[in-house]
Residue frames as a rotation matrix with the C-alpha (Angstrom) as fourth column:
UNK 1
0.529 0.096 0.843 -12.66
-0.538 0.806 0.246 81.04
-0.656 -0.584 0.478 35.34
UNK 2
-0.303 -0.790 -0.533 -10.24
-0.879 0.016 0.476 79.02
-0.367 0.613 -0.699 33.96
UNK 3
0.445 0.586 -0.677 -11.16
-0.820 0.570 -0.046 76.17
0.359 0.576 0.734 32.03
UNK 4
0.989 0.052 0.136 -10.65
-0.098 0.927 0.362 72.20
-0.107 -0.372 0.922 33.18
UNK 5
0.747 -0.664 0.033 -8.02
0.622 0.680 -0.388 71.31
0.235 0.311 0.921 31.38
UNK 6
0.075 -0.707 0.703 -5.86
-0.045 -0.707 -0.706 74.46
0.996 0.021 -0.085 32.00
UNK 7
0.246 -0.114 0.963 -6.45
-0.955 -0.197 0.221 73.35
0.164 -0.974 -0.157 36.32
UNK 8
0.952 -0.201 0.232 -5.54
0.197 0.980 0.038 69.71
-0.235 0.010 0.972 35.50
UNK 9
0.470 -0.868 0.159 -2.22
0.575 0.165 -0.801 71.05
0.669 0.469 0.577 34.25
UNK 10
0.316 -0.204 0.927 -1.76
-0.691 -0.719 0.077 73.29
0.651 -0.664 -0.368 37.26
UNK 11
0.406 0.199 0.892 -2.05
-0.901 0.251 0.354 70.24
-0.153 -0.947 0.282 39.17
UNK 12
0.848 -0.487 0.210 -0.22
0.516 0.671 -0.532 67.87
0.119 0.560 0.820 36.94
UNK 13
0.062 -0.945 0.322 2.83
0.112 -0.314 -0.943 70.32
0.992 0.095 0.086 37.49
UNK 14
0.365 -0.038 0.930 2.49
-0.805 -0.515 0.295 70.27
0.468 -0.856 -0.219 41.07
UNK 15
0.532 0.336 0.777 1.62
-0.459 0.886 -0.069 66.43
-0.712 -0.320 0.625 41.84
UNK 16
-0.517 -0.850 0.100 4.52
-0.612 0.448 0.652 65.51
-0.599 0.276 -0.752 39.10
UNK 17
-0.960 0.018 -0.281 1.52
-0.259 0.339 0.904 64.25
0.111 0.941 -0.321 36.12
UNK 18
-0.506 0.845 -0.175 -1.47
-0.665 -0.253 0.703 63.89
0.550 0.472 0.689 35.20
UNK 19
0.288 0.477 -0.830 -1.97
-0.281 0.871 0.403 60.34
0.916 0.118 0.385 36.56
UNK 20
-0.719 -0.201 -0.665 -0.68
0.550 0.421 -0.721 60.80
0.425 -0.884 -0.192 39.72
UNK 21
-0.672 0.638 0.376 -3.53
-0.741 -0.586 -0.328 63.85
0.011 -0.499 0.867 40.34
UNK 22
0.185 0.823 -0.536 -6.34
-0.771 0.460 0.440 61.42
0.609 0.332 0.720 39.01
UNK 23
-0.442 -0.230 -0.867 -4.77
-0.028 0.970 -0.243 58.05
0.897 -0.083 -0.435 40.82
UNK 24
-0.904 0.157 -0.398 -6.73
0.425 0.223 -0.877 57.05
-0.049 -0.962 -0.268 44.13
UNK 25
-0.683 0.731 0.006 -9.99
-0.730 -0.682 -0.055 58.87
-0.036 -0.042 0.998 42.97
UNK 26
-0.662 0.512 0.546 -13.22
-0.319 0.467 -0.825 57.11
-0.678 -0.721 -0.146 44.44
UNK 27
-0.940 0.280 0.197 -15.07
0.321 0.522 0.790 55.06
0.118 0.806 -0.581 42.10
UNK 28
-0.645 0.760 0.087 -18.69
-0.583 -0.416 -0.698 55.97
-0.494 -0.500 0.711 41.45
UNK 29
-0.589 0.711 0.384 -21.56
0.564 0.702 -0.435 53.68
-0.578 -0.040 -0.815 41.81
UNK 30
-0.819 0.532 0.215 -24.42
0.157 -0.153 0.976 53.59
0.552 0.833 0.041 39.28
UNK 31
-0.236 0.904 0.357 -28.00
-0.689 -0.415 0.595 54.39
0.686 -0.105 0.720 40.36
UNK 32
0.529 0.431 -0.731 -28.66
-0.387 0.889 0.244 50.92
0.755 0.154 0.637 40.30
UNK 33
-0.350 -0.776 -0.525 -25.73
0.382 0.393 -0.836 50.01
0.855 -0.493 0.159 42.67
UNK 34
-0.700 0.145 0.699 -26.77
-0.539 -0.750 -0.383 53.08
0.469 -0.645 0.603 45.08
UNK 35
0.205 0.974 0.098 -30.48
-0.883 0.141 0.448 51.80
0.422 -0.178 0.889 45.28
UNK 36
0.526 0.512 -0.679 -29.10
-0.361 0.857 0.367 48.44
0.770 0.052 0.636 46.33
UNK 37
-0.782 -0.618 -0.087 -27.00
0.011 0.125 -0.992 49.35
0.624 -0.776 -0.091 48.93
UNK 38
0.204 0.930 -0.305 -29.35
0.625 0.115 0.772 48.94
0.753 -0.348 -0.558 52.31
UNK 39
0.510 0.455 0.730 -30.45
0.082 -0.871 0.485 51.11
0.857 -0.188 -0.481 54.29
UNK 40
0.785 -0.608 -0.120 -28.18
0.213 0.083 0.973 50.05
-0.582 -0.789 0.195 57.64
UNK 41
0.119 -0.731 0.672 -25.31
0.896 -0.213 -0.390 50.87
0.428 0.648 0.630 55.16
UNK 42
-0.145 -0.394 0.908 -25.99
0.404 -0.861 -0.309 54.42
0.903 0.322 0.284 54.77
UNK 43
0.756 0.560 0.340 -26.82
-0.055 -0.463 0.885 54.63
0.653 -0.687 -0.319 58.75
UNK 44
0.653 -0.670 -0.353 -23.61
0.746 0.488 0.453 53.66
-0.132 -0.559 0.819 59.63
UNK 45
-0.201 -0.759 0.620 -21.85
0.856 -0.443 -0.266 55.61
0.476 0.477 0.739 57.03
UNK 46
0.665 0.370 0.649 -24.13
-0.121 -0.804 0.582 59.07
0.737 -0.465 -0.490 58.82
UNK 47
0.977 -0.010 -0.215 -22.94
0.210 0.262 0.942 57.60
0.047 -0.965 0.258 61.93
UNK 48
0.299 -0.912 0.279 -19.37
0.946 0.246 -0.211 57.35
0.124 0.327 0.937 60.98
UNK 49
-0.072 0.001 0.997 -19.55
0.481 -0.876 0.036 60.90
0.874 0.482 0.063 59.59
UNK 50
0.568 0.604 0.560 -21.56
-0.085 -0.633 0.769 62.51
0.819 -0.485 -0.308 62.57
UNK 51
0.674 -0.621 -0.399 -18.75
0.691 0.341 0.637 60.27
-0.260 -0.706 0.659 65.44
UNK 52
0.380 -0.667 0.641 -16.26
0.913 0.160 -0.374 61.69
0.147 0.728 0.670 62.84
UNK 53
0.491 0.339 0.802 -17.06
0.365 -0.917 0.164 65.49
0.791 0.212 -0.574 63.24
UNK 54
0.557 -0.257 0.790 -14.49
-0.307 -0.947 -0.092 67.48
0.772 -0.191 -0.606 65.01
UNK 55
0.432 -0.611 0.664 -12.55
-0.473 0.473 0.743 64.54
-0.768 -0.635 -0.085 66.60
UNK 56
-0.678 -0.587 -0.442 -9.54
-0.682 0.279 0.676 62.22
-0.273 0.760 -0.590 65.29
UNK 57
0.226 0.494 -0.840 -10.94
-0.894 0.448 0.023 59.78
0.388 0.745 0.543 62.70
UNK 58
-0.496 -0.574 -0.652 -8.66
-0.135 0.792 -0.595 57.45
0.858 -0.207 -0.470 63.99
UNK 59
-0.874 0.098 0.476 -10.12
-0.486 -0.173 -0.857 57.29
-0.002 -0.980 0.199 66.98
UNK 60
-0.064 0.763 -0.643 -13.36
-0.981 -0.166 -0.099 56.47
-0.182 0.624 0.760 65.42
UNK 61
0.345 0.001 -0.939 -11.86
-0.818 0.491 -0.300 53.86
0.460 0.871 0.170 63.70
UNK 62
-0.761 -0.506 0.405 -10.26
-0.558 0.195 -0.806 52.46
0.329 -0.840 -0.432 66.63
UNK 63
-0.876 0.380 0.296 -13.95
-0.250 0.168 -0.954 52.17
-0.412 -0.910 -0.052 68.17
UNK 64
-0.316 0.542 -0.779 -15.96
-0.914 0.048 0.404 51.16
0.256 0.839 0.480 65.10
UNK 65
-0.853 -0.198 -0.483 -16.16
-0.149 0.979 -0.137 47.81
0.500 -0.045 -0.865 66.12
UNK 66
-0.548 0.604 -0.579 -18.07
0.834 0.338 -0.437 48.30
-0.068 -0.722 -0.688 69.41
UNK 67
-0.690 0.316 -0.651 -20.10
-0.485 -0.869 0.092 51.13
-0.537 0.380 0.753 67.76
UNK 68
-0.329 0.772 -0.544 -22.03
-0.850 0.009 0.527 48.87
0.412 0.636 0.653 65.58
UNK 69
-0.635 0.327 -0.700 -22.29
0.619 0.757 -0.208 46.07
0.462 -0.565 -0.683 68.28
UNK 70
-0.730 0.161 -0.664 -23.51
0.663 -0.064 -0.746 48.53
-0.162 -0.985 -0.060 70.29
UNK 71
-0.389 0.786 -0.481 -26.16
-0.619 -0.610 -0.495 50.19
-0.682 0.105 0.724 67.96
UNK 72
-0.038 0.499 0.865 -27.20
-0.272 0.828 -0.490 46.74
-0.962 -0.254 0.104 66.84
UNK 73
-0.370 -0.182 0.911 -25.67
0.773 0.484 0.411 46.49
-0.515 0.856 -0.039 63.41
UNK 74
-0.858 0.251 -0.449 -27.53
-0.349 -0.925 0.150 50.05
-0.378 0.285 0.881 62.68
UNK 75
-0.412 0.865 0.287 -30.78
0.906 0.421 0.033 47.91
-0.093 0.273 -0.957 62.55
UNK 76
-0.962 0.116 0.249 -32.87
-0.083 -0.987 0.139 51.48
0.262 0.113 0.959 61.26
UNK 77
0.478 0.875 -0.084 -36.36
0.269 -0.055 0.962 50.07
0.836 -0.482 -0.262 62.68
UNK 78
0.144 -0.348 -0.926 -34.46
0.959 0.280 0.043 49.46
0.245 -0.895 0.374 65.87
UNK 79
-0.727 -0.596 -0.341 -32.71
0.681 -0.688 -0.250 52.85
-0.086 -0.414 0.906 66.01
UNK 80
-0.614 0.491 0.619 -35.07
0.017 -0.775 0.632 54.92
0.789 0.398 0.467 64.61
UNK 81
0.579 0.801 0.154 -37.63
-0.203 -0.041 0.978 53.60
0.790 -0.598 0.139 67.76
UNK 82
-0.579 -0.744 -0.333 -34.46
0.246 0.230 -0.942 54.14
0.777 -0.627 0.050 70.08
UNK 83
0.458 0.746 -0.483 -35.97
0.628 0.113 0.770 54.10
0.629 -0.656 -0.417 73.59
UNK 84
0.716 -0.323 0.619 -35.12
-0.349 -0.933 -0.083 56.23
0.605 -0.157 -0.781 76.45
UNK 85
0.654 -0.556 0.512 -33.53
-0.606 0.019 0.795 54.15
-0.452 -0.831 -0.325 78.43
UNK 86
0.750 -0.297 0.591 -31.78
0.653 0.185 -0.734 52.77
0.109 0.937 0.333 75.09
UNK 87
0.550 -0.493 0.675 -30.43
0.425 -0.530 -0.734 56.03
0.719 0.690 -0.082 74.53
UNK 88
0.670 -0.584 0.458 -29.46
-0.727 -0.642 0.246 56.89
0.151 -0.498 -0.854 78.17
UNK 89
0.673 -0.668 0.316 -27.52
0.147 0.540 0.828 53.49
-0.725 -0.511 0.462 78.19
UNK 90
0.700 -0.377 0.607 -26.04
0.615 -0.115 -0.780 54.52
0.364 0.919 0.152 74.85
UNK 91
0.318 -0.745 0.586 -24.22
-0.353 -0.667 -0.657 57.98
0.880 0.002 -0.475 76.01
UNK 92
0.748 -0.185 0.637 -22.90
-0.620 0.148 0.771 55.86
-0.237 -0.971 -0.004 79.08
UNK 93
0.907 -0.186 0.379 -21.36
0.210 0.977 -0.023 53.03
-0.366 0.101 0.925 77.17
UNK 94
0.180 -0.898 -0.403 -17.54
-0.363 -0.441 0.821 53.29
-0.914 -0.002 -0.405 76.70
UNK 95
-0.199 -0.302 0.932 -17.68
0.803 0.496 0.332 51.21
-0.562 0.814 0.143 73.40
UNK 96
0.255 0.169 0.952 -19.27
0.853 -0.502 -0.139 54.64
0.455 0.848 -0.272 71.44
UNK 97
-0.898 -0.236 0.370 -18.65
0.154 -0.959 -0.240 58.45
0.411 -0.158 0.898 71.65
UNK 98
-0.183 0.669 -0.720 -20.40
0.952 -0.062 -0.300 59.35
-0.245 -0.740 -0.626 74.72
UNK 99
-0.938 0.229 -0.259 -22.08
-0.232 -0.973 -0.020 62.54
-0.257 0.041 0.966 73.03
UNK 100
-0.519 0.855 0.006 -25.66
0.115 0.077 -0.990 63.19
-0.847 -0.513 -0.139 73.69
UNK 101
0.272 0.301 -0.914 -26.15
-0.710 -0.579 -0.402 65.49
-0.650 0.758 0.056 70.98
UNK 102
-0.461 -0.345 -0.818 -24.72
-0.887 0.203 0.414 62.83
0.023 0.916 -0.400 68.60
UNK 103
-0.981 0.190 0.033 -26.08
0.192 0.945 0.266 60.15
0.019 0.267 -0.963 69.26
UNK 104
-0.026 0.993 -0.119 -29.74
0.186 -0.112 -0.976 61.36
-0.982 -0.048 -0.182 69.47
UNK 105
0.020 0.136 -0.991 -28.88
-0.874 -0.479 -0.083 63.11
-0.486 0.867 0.110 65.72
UNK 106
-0.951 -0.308 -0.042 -28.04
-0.311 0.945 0.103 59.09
0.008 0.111 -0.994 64.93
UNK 107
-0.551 0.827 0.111 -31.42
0.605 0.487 -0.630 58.13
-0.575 -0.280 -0.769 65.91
UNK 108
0.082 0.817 -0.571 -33.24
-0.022 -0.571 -0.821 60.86
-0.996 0.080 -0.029 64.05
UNK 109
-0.285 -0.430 -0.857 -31.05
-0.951 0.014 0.309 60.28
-0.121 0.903 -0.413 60.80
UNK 110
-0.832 0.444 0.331 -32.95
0.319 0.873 -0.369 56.50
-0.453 -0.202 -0.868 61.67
UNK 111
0.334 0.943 -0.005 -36.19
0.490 -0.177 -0.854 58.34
-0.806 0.282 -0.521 60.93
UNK 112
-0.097 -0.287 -0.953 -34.80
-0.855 -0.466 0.227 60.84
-0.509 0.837 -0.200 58.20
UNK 113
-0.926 -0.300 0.228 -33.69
-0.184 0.888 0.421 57.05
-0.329 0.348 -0.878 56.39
UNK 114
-0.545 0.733 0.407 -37.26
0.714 0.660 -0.233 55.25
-0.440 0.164 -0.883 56.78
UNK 115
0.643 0.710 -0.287 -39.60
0.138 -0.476 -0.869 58.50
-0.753 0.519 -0.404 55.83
UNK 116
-0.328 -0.290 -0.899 -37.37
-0.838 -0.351 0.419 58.81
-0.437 0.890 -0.128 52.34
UNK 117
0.649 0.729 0.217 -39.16
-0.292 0.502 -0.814 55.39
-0.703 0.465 0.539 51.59
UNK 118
0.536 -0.642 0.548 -35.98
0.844 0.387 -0.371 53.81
0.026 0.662 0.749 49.71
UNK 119
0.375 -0.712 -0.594 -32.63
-0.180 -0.684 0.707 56.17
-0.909 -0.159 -0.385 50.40
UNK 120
-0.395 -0.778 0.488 -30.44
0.409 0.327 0.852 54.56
-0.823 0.536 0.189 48.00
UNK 121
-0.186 0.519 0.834 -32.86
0.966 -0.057 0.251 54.78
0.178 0.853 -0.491 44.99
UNK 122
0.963 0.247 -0.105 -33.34
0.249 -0.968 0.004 58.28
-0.100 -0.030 -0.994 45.83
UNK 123
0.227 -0.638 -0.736 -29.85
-0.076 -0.765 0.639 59.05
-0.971 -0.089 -0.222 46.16
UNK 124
-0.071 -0.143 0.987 -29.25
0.642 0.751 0.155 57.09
-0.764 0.645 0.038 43.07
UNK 125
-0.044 0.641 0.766 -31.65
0.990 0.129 -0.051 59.02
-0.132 0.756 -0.641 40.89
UNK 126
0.566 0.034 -0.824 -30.78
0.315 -0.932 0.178 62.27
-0.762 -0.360 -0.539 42.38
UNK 127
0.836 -0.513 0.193 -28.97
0.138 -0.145 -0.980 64.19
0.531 0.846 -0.051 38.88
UNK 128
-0.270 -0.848 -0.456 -25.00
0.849 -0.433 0.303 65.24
-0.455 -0.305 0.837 39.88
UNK 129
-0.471 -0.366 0.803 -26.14
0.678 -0.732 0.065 68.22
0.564 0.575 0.593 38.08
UNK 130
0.041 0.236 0.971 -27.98
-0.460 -0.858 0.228 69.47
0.887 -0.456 0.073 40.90
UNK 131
-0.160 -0.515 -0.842 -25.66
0.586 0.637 -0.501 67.74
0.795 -0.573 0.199 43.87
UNK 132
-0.518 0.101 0.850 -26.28
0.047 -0.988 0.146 71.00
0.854 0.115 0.507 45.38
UNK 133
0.030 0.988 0.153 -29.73
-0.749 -0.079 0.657 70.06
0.661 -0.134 0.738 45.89
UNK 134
0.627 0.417 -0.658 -28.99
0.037 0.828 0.560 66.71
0.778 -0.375 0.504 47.44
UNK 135
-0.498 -0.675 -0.545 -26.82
0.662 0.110 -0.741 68.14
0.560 -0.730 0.392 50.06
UNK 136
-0.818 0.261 0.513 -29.23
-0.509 -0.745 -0.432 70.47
0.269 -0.614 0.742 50.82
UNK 137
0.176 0.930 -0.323 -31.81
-0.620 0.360 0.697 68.17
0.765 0.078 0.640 51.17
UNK 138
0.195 -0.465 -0.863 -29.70
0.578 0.766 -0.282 65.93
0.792 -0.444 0.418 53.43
UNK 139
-0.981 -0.189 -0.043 -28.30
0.138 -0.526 -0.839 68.97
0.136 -0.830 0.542 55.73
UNK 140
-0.487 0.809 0.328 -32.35
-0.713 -0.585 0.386 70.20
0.504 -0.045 0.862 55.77
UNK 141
0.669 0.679 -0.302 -34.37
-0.514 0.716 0.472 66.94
0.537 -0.160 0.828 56.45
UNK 142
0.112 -0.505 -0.856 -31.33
0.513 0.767 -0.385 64.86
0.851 -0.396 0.345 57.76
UNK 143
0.995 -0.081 -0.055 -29.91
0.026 -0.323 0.946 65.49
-0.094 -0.943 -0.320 61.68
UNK 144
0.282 -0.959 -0.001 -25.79
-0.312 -0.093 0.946 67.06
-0.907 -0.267 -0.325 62.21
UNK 145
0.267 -0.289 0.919 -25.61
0.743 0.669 -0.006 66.14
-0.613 0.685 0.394 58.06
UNK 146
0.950 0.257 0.179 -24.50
0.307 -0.875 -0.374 69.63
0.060 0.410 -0.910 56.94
UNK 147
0.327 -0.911 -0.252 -21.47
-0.827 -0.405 0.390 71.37
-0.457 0.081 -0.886 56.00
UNK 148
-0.081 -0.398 -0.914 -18.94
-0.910 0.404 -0.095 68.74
0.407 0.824 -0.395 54.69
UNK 149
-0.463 0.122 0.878 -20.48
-0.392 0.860 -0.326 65.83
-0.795 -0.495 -0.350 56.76
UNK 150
0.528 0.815 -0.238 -23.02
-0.447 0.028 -0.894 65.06
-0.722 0.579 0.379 54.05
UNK 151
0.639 -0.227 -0.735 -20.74
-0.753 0.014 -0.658 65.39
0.160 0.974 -0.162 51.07
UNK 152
-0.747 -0.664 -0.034 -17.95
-0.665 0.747 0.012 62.72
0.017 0.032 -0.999 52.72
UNK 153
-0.223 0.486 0.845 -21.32
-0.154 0.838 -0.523 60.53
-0.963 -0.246 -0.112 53.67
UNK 154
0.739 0.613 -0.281 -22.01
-0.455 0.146 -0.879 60.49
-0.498 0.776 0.387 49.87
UNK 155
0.239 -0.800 -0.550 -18.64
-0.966 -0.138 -0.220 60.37
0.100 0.584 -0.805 48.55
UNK 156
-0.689 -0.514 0.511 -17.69
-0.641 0.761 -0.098 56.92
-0.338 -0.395 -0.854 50.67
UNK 157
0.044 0.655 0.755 -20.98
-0.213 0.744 -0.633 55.39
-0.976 -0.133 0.172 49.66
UNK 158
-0.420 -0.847 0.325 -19.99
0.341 0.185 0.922 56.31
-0.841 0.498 0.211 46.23
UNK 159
0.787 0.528 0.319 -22.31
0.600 -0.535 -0.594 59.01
-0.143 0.659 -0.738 44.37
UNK 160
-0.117 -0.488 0.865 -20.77
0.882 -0.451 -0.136 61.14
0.457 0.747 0.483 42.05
UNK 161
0.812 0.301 -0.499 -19.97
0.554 -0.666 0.500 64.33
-0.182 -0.683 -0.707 44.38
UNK 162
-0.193 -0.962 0.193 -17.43
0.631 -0.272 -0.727 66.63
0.752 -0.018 0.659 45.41
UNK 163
0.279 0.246 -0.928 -16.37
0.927 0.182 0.327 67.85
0.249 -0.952 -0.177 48.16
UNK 164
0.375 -0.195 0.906 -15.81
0.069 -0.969 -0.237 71.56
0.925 0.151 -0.350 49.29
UNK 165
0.365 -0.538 -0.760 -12.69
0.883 -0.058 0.465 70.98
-0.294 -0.841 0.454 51.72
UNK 166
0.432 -0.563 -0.705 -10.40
0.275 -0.662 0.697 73.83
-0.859 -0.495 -0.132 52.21
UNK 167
-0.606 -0.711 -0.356 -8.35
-0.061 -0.405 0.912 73.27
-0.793 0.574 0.202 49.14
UNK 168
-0.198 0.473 0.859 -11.39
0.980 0.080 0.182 72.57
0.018 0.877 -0.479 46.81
UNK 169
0.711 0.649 -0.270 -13.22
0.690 -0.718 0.093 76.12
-0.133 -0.252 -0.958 48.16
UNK 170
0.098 -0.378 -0.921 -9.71
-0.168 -0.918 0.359 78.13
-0.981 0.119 -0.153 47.62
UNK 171
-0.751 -0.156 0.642 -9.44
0.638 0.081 0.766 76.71
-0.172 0.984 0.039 43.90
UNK 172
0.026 0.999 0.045 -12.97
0.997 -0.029 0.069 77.88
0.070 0.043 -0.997 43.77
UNK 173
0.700 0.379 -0.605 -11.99
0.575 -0.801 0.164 81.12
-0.422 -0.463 -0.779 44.88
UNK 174
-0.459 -0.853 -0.246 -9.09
0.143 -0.345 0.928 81.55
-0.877 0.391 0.280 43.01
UNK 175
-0.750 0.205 0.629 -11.41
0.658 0.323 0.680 81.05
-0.064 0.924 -0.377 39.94
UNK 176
-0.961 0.226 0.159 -13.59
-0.089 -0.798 0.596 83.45
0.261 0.559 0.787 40.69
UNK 177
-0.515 0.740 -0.434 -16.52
0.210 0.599 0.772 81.31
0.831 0.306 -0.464 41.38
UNK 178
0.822 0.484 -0.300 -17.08
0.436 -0.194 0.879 82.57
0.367 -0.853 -0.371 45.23
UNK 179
0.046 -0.689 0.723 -15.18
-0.498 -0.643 -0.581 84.92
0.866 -0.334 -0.373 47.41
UNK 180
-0.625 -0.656 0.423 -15.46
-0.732 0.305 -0.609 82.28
0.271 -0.690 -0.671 50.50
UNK 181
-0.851 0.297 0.433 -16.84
0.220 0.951 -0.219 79.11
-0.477 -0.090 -0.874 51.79
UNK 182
-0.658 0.698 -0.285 -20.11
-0.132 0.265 0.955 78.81
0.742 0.666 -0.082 50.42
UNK 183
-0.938 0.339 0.074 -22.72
-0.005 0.202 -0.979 79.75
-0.347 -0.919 -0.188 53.07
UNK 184
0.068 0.842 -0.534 -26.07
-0.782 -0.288 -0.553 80.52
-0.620 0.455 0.639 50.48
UNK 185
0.584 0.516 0.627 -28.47
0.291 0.588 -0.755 78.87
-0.758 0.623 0.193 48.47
UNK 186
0.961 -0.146 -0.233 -26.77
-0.268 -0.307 -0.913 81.45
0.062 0.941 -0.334 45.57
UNK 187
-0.063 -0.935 -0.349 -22.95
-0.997 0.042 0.068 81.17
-0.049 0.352 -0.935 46.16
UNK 188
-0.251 -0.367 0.895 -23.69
-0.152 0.929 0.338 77.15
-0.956 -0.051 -0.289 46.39
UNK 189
0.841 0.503 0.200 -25.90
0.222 0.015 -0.975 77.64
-0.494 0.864 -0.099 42.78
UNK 190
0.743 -0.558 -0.370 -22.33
-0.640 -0.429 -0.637 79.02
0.197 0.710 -0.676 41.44
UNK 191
-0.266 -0.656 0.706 -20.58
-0.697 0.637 0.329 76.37
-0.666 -0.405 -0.627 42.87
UNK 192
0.275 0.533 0.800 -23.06
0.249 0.764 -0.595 73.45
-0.929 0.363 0.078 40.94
UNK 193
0.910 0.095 -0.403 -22.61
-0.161 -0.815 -0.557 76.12
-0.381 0.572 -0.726 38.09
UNK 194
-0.042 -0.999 -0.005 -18.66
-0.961 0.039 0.274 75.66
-0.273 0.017 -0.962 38.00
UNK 195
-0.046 0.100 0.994 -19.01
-0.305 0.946 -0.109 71.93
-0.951 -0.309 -0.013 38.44
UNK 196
0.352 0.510 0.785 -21.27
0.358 0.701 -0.617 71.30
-0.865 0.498 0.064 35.94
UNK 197
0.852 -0.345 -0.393 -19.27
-0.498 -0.307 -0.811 73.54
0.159 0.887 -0.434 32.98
UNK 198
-0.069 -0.997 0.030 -16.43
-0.923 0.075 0.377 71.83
-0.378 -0.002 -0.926 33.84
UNK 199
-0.219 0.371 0.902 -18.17
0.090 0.929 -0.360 68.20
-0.972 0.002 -0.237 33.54
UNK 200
0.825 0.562 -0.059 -19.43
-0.006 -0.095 -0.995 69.28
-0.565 0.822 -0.075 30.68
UNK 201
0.787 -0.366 -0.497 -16.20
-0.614 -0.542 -0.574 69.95
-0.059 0.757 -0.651 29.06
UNK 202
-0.170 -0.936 -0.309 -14.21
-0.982 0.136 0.128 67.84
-0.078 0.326 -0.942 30.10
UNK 203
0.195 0.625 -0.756 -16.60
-0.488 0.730 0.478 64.37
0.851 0.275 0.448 30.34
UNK 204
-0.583 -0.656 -0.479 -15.14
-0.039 0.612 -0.790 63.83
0.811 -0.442 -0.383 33.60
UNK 205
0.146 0.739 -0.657 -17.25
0.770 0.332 0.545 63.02
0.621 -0.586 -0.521 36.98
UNK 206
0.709 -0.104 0.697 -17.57
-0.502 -0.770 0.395 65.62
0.495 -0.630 -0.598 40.01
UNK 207
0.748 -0.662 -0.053 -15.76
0.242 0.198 0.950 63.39
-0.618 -0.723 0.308 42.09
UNK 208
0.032 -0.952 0.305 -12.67
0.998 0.049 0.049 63.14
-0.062 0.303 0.951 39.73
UNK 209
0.251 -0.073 0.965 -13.10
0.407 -0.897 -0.173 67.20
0.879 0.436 -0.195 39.02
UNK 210
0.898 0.148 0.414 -13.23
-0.349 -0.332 0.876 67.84
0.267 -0.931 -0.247 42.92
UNK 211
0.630 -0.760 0.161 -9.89
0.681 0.640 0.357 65.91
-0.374 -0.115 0.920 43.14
UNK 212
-0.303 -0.819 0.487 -7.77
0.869 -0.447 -0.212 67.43
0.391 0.359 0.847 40.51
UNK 213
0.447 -0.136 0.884 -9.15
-0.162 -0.984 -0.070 71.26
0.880 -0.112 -0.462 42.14
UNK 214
0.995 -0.084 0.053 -8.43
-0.057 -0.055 0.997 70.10
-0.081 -0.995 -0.059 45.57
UNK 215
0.455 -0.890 -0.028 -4.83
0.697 0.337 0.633 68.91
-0.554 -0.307 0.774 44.17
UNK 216
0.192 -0.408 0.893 -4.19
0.428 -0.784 -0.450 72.24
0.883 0.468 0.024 41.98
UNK 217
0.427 -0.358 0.830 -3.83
-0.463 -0.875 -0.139 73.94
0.776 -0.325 -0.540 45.46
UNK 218
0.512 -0.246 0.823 -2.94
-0.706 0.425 0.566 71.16
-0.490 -0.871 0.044 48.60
């Protein structure tokens, strides 16, 4: 496995310098910041994510507006006790993606929210040294929050993450670190494993480290 600095210069000769790999990387929020984001925040951001999943974004974005008119600001008492006839006027309404299956995982990611008893402050406190853990905990207990839905819903709210797109997962594989995506408890443990020796060495955050692998190969 090659060492940080020796895949920051891989990508620094690709991406024309150092500072253009690193420029545009997502600030991360402090504990403290996390915990004080509320709890309709991070039901939107699911939402977002879960609308997001296997259609254009743009599109999405397009219909964001009448999406949160039309799930009441992502009130999470409200959703979480979505009624049926709630939810069958929901996959009718032309203002949101008319998908059953998503929007019911919306409502359940309503309950997932209230039984964690303070999200933020949990994610907050959660270590980056075992991010791992809090994506599995999110794909397990959350609803359609698995694979890389999770890791963008952290990334935008702004925990220290990374993200395990296409070009992060062939760096990854070029290094040695897994022979393909990451489908186990063990090949993610060598993923965290990578992560954290790199953090360690080089004092930088997952997010910025997930950047400069994703730009050593896209």
């Amino acid at each position: 496995m090659r060492t940080f600095e020796e895949i920051l210069e891989i990508a620094a000769q690709r991406k024309g310098g150092r500072d253009k790999v690193l420029a545009g990387a997502m600030p991360v929020k402090s504990a403290g910041e996390l915990a004080a984001i509320p709890d309709e925040s991070w039901l939107a951001q699911m939402a977002r994510g879960i609308f997001q999943a296997g259609i254009s974004w743009k599109v999405v974005e397009a219909k964001w507006p009448g999406i949160e008119e039309a799930f009441h600001g992502f009130d999470v008492g409200r959703v979480a006790m979505m009624s049926e006839d709630w939810f069958d006027q929901l996959i009718a309404d032309t203002r949101v993606i008319r998908s059953p299956p998503k929007i019911r995982a919306i409502q359940e990611n309503a309950v997932f929210i209230r039984e964690a008893g303070g999200f933020g402050r949990k994610v907050g406190e959660w270590p980056a040294e075992d991010f791992a853990g809090l994506v599995r905990w999110m794909g397990k207990e959350g609803s359609r929050l698995g694979g890389t839905t999770g890791q963008y819903v952290l990334r935008f709210m702004g925990k220290e993450s990374y993200i395990l797109s296409r070009d992060v997962v062939a760096r990854l594989v070029a290094e040695g670190v897994i022979d393909k995506a990451p489908g186990s408890a063990r090949a993610m443990a060598a993923v965290q494993a990578a992560f954290n020796a790199w953090k360690a060495e080089s004092g930088r955050t997952l997010t910025e480290i997930s950047r400069v692998l994703a730009q050593s190969i896209g």
